[in-house]
One Martini backbone bead per residue (centre of mass of N, CA, C, O) as a GRO file, in nm:
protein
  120
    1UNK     BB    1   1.494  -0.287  -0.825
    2UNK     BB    2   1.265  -0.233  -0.583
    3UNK     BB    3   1.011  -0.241  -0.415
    4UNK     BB    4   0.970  -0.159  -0.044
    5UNK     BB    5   0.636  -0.171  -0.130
    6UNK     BB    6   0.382  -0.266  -0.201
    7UNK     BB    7   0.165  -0.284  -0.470
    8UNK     BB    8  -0.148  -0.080  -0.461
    9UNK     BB    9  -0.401   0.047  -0.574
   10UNK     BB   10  -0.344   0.297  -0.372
   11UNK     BB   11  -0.076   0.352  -0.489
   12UNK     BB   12  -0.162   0.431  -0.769
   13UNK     BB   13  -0.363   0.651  -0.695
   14UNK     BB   14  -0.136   0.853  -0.536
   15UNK     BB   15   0.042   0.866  -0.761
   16UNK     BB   16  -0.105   1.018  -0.938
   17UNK     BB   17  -0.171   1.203  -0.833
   18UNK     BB   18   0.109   1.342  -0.738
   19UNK     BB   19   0.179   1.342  -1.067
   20UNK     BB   20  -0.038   1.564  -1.167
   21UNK     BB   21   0.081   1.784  -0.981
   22UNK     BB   22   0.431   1.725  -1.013
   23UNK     BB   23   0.449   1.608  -1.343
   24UNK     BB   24   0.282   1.754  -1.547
   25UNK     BB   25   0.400   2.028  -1.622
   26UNK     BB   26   0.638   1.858  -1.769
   27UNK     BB   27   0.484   1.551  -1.870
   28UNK     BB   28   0.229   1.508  -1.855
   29UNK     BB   29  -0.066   1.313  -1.795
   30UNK     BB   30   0.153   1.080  -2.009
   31UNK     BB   31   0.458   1.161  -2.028
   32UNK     BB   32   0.513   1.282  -2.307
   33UNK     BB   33   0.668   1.603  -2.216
   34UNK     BB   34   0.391   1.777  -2.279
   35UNK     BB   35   0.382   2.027  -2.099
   36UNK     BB   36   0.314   2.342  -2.019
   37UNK     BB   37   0.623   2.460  -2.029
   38UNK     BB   38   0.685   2.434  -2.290
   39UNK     BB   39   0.476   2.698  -2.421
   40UNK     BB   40   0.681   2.871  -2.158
   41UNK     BB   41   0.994   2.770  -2.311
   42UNK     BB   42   1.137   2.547  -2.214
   43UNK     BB   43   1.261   2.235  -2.156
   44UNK     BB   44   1.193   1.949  -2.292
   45UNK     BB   45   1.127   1.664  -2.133
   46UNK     BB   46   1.128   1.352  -2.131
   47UNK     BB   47   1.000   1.106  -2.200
   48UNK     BB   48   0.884   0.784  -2.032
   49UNK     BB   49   0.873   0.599  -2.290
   50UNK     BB   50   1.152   0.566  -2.348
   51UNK     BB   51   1.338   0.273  -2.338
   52UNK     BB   52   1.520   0.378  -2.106
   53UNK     BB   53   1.267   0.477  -1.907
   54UNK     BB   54   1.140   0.161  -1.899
   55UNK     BB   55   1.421   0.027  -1.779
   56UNK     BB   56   1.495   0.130  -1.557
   57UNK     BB   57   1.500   0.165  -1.232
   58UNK     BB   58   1.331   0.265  -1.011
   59UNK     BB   59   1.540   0.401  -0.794
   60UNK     BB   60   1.609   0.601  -0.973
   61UNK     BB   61   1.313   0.750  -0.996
   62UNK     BB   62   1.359   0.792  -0.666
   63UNK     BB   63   1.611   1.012  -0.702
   64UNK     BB   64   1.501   1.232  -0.897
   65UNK     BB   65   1.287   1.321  -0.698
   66UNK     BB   66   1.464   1.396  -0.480
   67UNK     BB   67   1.721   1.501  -0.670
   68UNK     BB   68   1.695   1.517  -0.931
   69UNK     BB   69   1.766   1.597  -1.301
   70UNK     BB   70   1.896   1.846  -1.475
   71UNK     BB   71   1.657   2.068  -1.451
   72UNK     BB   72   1.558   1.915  -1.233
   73UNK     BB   73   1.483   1.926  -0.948
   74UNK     BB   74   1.382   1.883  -0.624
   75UNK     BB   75   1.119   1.723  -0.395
   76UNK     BB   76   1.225   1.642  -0.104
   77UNK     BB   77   1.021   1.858   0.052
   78UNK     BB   78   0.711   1.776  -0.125
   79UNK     BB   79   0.772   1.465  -0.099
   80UNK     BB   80   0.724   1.188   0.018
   81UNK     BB   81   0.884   0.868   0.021
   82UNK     BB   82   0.636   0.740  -0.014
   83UNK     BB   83   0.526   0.883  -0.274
   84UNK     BB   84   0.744   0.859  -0.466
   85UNK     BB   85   0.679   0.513  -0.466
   86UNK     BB   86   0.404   0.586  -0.608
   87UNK     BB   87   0.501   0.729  -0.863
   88UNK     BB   88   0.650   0.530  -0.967
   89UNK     BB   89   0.413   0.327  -1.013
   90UNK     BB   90   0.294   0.484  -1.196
   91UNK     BB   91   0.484   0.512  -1.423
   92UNK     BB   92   0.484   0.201  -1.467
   93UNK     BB   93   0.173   0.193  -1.541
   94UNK     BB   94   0.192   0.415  -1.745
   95UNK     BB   95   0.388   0.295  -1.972
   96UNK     BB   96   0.220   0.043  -2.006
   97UNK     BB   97  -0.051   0.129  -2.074
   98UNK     BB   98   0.158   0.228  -2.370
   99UNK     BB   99   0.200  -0.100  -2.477
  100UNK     BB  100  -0.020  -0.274  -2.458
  101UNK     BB  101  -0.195  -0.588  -2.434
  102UNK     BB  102  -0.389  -0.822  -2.406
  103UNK     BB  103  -0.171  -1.025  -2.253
  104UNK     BB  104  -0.187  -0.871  -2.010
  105UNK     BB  105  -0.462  -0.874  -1.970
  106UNK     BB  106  -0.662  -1.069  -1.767
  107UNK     BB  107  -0.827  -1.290  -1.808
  108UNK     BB  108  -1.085  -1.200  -1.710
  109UNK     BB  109  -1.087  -0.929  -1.916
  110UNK     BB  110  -1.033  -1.000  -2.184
  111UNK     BB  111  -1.385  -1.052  -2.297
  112UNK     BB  112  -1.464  -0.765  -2.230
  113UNK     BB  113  -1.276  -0.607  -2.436
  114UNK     BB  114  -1.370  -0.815  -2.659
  115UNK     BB  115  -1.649  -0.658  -2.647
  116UNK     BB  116  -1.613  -0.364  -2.693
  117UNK     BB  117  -1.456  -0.382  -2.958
  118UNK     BB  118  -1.725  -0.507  -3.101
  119UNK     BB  119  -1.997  -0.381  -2.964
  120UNK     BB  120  -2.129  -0.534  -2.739
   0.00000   0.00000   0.00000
């Protein structure tokens, strides 16, 4: 249920590359499940935004890609350990990006983005 490594912005990095590679072509660079294998008629796997997999452990998350879960095969071979809980955090990190608020944006930046919203 916590992540064995800091998260850290390189962290964050890692994974995001990492999911680019190996999980959007079936969960889509959003998570959204709309990945291309979708088109090539495949069976569309779930969004990552769904409220399950929001809440699940994260440990889950690196168990799916070590070993599968579903019609998704195993990654143990492609992905090493390090990376697989980089691609978690960042799907975590992805989540939160779809349903963030002002209030999750820390003080410091909050300014800034109320700058930008308005135009100035």
């Amino acid at each position: 249920d916590s992540f064995p490594y800091p998260v850290t912005t390189g962290m964050l990095e890692k994974g995001r590359e990492r999911f680019n590679i190996f999980c959007s072509p079936c969960h889509d660079r959003a998570g959204t499940g709309n990945g291309m294998i979708t088109k090539r008629g495949f069976k569309k796997p779930p969004s990552l935004h769904i409220p399950r997999l929001r809440e699940i452990q994260v440990g889950h998350l690196y168990d799916v890609i070590a070993n599968g879960f579903g019609t998704m095969y195993s990654y143990a071979s492609r992905i090493p350990p390090r990376d697989r809980w980089a691609i978690v955090a960042y799907i975590r990190a992805l989540q939160l990006s779809q349903r963030a608020t002002l209030s999750d944006v820390p003080e410091a930046f909050r300014s800034q983005l109320q700058k930008e919203d308005s135009g100035n």
